[in-house]
C-alpha positions as semicolon CSV with decimal commas, in nm:
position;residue;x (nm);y (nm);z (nm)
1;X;0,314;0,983;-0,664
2;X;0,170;0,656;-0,549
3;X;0,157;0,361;-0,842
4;X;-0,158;0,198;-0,850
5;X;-0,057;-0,175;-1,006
6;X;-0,345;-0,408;-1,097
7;X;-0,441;-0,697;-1,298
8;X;-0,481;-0,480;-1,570
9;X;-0,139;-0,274;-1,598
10;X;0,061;-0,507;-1,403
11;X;0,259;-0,542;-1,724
12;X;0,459;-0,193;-1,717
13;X;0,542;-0,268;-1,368
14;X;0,720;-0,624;-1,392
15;X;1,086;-0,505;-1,232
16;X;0,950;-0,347;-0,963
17;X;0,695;-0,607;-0,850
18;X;0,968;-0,823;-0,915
19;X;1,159;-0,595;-0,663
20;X;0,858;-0,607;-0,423
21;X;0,863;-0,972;-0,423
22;X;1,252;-1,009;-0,358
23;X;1,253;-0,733;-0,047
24;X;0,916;-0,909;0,106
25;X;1,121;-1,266;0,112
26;X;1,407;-1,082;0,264
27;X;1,194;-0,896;0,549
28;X;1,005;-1,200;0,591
29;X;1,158;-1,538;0,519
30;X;1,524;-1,423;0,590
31;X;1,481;-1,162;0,818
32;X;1,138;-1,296;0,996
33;X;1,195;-1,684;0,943
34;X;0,801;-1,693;0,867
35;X;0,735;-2,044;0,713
36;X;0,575;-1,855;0,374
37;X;0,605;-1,961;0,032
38;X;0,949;-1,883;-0,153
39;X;0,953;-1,854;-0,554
40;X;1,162;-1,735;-0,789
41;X;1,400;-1,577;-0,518
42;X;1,057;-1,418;-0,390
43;X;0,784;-1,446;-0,146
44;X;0,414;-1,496;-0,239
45;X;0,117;-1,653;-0,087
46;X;-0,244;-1,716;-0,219
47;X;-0,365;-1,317;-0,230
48;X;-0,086;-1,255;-0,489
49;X;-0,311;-1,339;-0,735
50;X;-0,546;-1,111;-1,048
51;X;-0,722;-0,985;-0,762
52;X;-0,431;-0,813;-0,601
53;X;-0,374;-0,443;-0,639
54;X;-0,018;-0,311;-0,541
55;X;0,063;0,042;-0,429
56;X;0,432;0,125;-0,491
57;X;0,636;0,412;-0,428
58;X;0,926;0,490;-0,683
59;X;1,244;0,675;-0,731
60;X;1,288;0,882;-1,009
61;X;1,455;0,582;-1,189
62;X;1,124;0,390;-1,101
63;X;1,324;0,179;-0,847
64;X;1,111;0,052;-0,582
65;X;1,132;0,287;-0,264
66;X;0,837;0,115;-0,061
67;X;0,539;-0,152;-0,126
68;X;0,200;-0,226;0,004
69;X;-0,075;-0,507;-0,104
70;X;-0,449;-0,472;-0,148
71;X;-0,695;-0,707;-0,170
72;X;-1,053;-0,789;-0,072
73;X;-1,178;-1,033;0,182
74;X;-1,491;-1,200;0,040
75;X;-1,313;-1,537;-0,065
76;X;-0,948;-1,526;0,120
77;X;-0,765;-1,291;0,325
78;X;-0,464;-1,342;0,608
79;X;-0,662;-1,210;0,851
80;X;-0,977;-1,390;0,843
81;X;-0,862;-1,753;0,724
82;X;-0,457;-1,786;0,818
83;X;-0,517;-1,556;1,177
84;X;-0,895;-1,553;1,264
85;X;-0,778;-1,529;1,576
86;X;-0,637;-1,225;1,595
87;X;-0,994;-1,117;1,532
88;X;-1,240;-1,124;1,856
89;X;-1,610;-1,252;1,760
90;X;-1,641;-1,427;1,402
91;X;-1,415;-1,319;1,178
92;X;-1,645;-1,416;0,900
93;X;-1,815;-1,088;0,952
94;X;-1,495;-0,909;0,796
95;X;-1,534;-1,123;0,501
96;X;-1,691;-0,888;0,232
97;X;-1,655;-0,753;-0,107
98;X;-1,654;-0,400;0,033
99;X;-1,373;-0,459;0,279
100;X;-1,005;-0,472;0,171
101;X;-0,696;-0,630;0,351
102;X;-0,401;-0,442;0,390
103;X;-0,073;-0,650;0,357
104;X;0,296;-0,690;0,307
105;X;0,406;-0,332;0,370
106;X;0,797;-0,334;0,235
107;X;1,035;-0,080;0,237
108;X;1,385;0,050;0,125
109;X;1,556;0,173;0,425
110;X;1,918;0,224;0,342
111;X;1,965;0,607;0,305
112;X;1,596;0,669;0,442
113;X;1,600;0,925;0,768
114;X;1,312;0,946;1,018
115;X;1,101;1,248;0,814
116;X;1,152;1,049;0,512
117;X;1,041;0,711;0,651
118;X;0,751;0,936;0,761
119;X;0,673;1,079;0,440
120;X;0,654;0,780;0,298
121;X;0,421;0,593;0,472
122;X;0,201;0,840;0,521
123;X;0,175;0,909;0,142
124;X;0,116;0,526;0,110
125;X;-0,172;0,601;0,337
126;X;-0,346;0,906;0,150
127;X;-0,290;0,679;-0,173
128;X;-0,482;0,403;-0,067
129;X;-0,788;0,571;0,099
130;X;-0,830;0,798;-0,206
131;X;-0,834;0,460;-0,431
132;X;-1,037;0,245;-0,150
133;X;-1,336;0,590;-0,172
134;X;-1,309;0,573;-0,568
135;X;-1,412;0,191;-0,549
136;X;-1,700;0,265;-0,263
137;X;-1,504;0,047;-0,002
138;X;-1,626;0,098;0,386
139;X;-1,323;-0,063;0,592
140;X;-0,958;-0,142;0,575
141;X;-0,832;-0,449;0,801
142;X;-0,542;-0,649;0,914
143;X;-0,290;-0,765;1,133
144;X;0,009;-0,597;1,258
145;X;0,279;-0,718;1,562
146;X;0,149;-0,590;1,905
147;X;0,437;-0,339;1,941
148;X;0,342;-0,108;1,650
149;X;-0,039;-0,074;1,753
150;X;0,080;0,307;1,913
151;X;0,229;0,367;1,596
152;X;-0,009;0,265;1,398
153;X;-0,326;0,462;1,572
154;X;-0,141;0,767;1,502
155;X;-0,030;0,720;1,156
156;X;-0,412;0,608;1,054
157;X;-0,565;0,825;1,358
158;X;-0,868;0,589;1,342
159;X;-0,725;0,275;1,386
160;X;-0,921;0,011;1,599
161;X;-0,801;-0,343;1,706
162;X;-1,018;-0,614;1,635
163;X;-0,940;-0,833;1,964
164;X;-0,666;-0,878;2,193
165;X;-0,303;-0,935;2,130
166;X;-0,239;-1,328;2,042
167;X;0,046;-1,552;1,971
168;X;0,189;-1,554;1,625
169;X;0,269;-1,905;1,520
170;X;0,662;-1,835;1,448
171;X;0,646;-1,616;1,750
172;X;0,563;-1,326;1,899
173;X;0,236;-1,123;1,903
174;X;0,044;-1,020;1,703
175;X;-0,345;-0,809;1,661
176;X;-0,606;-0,769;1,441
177;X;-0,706;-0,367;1,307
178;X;-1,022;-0,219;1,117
179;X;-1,011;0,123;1,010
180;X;-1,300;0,261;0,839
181;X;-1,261;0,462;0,537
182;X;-1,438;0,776;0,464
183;X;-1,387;1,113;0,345
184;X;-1,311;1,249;0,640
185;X;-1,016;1,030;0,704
186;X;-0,900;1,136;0,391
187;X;-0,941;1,487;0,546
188;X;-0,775;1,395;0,833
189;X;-0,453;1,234;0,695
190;X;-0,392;1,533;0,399
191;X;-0,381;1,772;0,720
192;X;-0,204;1,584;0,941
193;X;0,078;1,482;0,722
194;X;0,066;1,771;0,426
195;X;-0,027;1,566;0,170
196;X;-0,275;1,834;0,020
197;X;-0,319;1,732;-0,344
198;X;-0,421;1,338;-0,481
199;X;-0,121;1,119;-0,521
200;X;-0,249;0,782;-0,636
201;X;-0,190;0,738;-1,010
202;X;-0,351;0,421;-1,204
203;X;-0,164;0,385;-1,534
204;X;-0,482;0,301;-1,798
205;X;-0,276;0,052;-2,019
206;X;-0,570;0,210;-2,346
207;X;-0,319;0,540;-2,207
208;X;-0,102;0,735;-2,484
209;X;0,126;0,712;-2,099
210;X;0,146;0,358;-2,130
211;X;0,404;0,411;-2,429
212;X;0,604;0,568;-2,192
213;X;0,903;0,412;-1,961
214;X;0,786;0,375;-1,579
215;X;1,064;0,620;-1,499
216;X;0,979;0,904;-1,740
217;X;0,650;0,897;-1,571
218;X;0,812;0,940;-1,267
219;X;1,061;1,243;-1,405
220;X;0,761;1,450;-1,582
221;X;0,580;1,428;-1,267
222;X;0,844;1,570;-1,062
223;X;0,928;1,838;-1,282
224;X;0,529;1,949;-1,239
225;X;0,577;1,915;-0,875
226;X;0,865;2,161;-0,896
227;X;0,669;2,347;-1,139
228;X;0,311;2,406;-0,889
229;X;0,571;2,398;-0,567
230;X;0,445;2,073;-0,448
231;X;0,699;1,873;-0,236
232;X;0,823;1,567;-0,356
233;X;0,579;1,260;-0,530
234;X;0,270;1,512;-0,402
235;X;0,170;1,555;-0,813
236;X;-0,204;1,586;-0,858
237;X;-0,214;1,280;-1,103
238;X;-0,500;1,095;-0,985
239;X;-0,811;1,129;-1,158
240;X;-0,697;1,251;-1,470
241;X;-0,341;1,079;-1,534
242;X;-0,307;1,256;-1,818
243;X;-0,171;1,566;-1,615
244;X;0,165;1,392;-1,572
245;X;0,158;1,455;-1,962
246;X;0,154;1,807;-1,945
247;X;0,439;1,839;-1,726
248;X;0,734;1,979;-1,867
């Protein structure tokens, strides 16, 4: 299953966005040399703030496996104010309450193979559109390096740039992307990557769950995966989260 983290249980989650925060300054101040700000042996920037809603992808000893960062655009967002020009036409149109930024994808990948690097993003993928159609939001955007725009339109099959590749400041390329969300993408990416059942699982801290460790959470819902032959993290926990507490 996919964590949903927000404002409101960010609390149970504190290793692991602690984890999050480490791995992004490694991909991205180490590893990238982006000039981004560095904290507590982590990166942040201005959208890591109460508005921010993390999706993370455990191990069964709720160690962070991979990472991705929601927010909307209506006040702030990378793409619009740090890279508007990734973005052809005003890029104040993509500024709205209904439209949420995609950012800061991280991910483990010592031990990961191909299928599983797969797997993983494309359950990060289901996660997020079923959460973005719960909250009635229309469009997903960003910015991604040039050389992962093929990669990209087939892992989100409706991927569109927003304007022609342009220079990163530290270098390289980059482009702006919409996709809009709907039910039918969520059709779309359950078939095309057998994800048939929700995934995304908001912890409600008022929860009889929230009493129990991250990693429990993560072993019950297994064991009901085994249990209704679902293959890994694919546990229908989303709406009601209290059917990881029937799991055995």
């Amino acid at each position: 299953m996919i964590h949903v983290v927000t404002a409101a249980n960010r609390g149970f989650y504190e290793p692991q966005l602690e984890a999050m925060h480490r791995l992004r300054r490694e991909l991205f101040i180490v590893g990238r040399g982006w000039d981004l700000e560095e904290r507590d042996g982590g990166e942040y920037d201005r959208s890591d703030d109460e508005r921010a809603i993390y999706l993370l992808m455990l191990d069964q000893d709720a160690r962070l496996l991979c990472g991705m960062r929601l927010r909307p655009t209506d006040d702030w967002s990378v793409l619009t104010d740090a890279l508007p020009h990734l973005v052809m036409g005003d890029a104040a149109r993509l500024k709205r309450p209904d439209i949420w930024e995609m950012t800061r994808h991280v991910s483990i990948g010592l031990g990961a193979t191909a299928p599983e690097a797969r797997r993983r993003s494309a359950e990060i993928r289901v996660a997020m559109t079923e959460l973005a159609l719960r909250d009635g939001i229309s469009q997903f955007v960003g910015a991604m390096d040039t050389g992962l725009l093929g990669p990209a339109t087939q892992g989100w099959i409706r991927l569109k740039a927003a304007g022609l590749p342009q220079p990163y400041p530290e270098g390289g390329s980059g482009l702006g992307f919409t996709i809009p969300v709907s039910e039918g993408l969520l059709a779309d990416l359950r078939r095309d990557f057998a994800c048939p059942v929700p995934i995304a699982f908001e912890l409600d801290a008022r929860s009889p769950l929230s009493a129990r460790p991250i990693a429990e959470l993560e072993i019950r819902s297994r064991a009901r995966q085994g249990a209704d032959g679902y293959p890994p993290s694919l546990a229908p926990v989303w709406a009601p989260c209290f059917a990881v507490e029937g799991a055995a």
